[in-house]
N, C-alpha and C positions, 0 to 999 in steps of 0.2 A: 703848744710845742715850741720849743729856742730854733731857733732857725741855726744849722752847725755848717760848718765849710765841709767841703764835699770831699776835700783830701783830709784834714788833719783830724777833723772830726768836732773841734772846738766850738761852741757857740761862738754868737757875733760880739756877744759881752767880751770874752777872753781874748778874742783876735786884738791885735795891734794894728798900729794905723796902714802900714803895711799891707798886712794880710787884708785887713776888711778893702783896702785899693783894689787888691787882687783877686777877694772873692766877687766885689761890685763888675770890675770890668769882666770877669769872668761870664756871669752869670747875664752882663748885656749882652756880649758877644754869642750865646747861647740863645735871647731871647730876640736876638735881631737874626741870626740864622733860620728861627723855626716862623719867622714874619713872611724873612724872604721864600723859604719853602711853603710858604701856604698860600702866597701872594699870585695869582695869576699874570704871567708876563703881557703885556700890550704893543701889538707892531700898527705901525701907521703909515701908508704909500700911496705917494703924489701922483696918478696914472697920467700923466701928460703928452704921450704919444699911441698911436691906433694903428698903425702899422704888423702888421705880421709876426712881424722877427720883435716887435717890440711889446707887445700882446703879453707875450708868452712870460717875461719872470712877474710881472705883479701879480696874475692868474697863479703859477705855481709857486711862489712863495706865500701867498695871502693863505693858500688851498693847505699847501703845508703845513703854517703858522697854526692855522684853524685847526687842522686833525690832531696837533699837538699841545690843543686846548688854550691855546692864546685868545686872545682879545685882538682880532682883527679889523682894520678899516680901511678901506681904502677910498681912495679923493678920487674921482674923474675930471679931468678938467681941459680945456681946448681940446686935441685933436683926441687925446684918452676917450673924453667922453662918448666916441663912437661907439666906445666895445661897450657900451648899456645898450646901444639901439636892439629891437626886437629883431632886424635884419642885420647879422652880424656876420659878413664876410670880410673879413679886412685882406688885405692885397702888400705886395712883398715891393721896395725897390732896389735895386741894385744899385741905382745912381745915387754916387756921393757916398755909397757904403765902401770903400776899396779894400775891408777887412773879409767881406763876406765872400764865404767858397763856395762857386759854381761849380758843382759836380753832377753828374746825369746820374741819377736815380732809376737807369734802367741799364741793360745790355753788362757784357760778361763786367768782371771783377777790377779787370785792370783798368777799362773805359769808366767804370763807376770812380776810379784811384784820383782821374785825373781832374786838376783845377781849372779851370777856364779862365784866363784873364781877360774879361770882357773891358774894351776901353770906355770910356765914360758917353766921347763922342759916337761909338755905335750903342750903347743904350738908351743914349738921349734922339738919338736919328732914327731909330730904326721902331716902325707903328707895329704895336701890341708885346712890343719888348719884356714890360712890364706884371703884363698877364702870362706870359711865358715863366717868367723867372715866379710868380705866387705857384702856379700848378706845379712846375719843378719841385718848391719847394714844400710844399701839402703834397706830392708824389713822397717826398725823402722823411718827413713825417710818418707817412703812413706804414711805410716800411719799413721804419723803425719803432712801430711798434706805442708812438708818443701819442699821445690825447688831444684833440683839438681843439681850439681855442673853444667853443663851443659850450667841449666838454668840461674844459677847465672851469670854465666860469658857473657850470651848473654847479660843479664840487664845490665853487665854492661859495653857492648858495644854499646847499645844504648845508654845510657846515659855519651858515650862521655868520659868515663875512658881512659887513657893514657896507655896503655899497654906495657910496655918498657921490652924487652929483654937483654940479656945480653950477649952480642959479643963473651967475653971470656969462658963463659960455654957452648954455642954452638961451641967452636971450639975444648974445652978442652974433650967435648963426643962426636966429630967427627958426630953430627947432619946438619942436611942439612936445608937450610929458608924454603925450600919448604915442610919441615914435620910440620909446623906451619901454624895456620890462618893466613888471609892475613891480621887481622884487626891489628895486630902486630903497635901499633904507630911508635916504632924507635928499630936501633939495638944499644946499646951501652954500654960504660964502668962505670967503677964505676966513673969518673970523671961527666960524666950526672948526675949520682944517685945523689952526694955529693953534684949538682948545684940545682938540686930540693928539695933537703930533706931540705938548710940552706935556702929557701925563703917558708919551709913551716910552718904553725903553727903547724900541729902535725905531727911526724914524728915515725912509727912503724915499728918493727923487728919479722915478724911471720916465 
């Protein structure tokens, strides 16, 4: 069979230089579309902090990524790599965050409204400051109804997340494999990291 242009009907013999320009580019543009539509998208994120408040987007974007059938991985690395341990409570601080709202997670509507502006000098002064502000904060989670870090990190072992640790930060805080789940994908260095982050389309530093 002649191969014809899809508009005019002509074989590739009859077309002009022109036209065969316009059916070639055409017909790349058609065969690079049905690539990218068949192509599985890849996210790749740097977990470098273990914190509460910080916890939470690598967990629910990885989770998300993952249910929308990407190619997820995520790096743990210094204080990150907390959220692998088998004991996984991480804790909230106020100090040094001046963005975060302190609101009461209990009592009537208008007391829950208001923000608290805690000074730095009474968070830093004052013993179990710290542990207040984590429970306030898992109080106003629960209330709303959000998933705990917990949970986020089971969803997104179900759903096949890459959980990559970091060789060098568990040797540099003297951590053992065995204080970590086993679902751990791999132990590795930042040379892994470097080889997944440049085959992936989006590549994040939380």
């Amino acid at each position: 069979m002649v191969a014809t242009n899809d508009v005019s009907g002509k074989s590739l013999a009859d077309m002009s230089a022109e036209e065969l320009t316009a059916w070639f580019d055409r017909r790349f543009d058609e065969r690079m579309r049905e690539q990218e539509e068949e192509r599985t998208p890849r996210l790749s994120i740097m977990v470098t902090k273990g914190t509460l408040d910080w916890a939470y987007p690598p967990f629910i974007i990885g989770s998300t990524a993952a249910a929308m059938g990407w190619d997820t991985s995520l790096f743990f690395t210094f204080y990150g790599l907390a959220l692998l341990k088998k004991e996984l409570n991480p804790n909230i601080s106020p100090l040094g965050n001046p963005a975060m709202p302190m609101k009461m997670p209990f009592g009537p509507k208008w007391f829950q409204g208001i923000e608290w502006n805690m000074p730095n000098l009474l968070m830093a002064g004052v013993p179990g400051f710290e542990d207040l502000a984590t429970s306030l904060m898992k109080m106003t989670v629960k209330n709303h109804g959000i998933a705990t870090i917990p949970e986020l990190r089971e969803l997104c072992i179900e759903a096949d997340v890459k959980l990559v640790a970091c060789q060098m930060t568990v040797d540099l805080f003297g951590w053992k494999k065995e204080e970590f789940i086993p679902e751990v994908s791999e132990w590795a260095g930042a040379a892994t990291y470097l080889a997944s982050a440049k085959g992936a389309d989006i590549t994040l530093f939380i």
